[in-house]
C-alpha positions as CSV (number, residue, x, y, z in Angstrom):
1,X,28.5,144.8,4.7
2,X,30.8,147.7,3.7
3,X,27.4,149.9,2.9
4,X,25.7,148.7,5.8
5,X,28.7,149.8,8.2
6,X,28.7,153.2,6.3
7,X,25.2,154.0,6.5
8,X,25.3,153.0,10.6
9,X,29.1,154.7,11.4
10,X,28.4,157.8,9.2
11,X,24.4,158.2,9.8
12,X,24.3,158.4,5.8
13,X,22.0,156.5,2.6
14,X,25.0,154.8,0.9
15,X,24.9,152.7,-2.5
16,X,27.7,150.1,-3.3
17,X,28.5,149.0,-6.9
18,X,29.6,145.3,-7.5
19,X,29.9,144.8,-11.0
20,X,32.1,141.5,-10.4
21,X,34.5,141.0,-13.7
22,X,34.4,143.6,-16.3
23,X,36.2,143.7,-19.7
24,X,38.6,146.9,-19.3
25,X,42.3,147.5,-20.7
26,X,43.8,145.6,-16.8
27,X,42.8,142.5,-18.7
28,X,45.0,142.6,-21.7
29,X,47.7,142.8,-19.2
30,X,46.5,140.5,-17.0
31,X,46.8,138.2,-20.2
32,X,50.4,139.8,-20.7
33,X,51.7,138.6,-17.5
34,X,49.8,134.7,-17.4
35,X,51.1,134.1,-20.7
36,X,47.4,132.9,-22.7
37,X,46.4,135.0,-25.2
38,X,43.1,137.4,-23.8
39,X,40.7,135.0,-25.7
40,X,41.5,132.6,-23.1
41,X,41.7,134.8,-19.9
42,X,37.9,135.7,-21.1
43,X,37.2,132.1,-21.2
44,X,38.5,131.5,-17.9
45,X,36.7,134.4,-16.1
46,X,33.5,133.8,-17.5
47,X,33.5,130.0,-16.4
48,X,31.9,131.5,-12.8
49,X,29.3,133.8,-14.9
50,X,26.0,131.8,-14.9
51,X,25.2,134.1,-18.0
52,X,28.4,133.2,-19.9
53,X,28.9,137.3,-20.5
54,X,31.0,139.6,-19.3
55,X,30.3,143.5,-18.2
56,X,31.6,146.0,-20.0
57,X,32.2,149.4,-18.8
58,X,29.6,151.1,-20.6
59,X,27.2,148.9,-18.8
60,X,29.0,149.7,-15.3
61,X,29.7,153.4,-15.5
62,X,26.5,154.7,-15.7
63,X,25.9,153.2,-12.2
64,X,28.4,155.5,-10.6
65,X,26.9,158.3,-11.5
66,X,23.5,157.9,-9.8
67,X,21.0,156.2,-12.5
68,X,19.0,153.5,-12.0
69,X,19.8,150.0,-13.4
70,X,17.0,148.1,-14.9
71,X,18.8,144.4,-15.1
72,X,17.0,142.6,-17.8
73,X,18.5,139.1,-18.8
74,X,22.4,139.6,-19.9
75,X,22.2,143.1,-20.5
76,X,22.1,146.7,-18.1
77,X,19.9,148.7,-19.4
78,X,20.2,152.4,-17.5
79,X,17.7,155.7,-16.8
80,X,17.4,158.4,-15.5
């Protein structure tokens, strides 16, 4: 909704990124602070995944800078 709101308020194309949970540094100290070791917050976060994986951020970046994503199964693969 966000993009759709943009495009009609500022008369603009607009592309929104929703990579859902992704495996940076923020969850080693999520871990920190609920006490299991990261292991098991990965466990838990992936338990809503239907693929079981988590993104990484070299599978998320490349979609900020204009490429196109070619989903295929579990992994991003990204163009030009």
């Amino acid at each position: 909704m966000l993009g759709r709101s943009l495009a009609r308020e500022l008369g603009i194309h607009t592309s929104l990124v929703a990579p859902g949970v992704i495996d940076t540094p923020q969850l080693e100290v999520d871990a920190k602070d609920a006490g299991p070791p990261l292991k098991e917050i990965h466990k838990i976060y992936v338990k809503g995944i239907p693929t079981g994986l988590m993104g990484t951020l070299g599978e998320v970046a490349p979609a900020y800078v204009g490429r196109v994503l070619h989903p295929n199964g579990g992994e991003i693969r990204c163009s030009m």
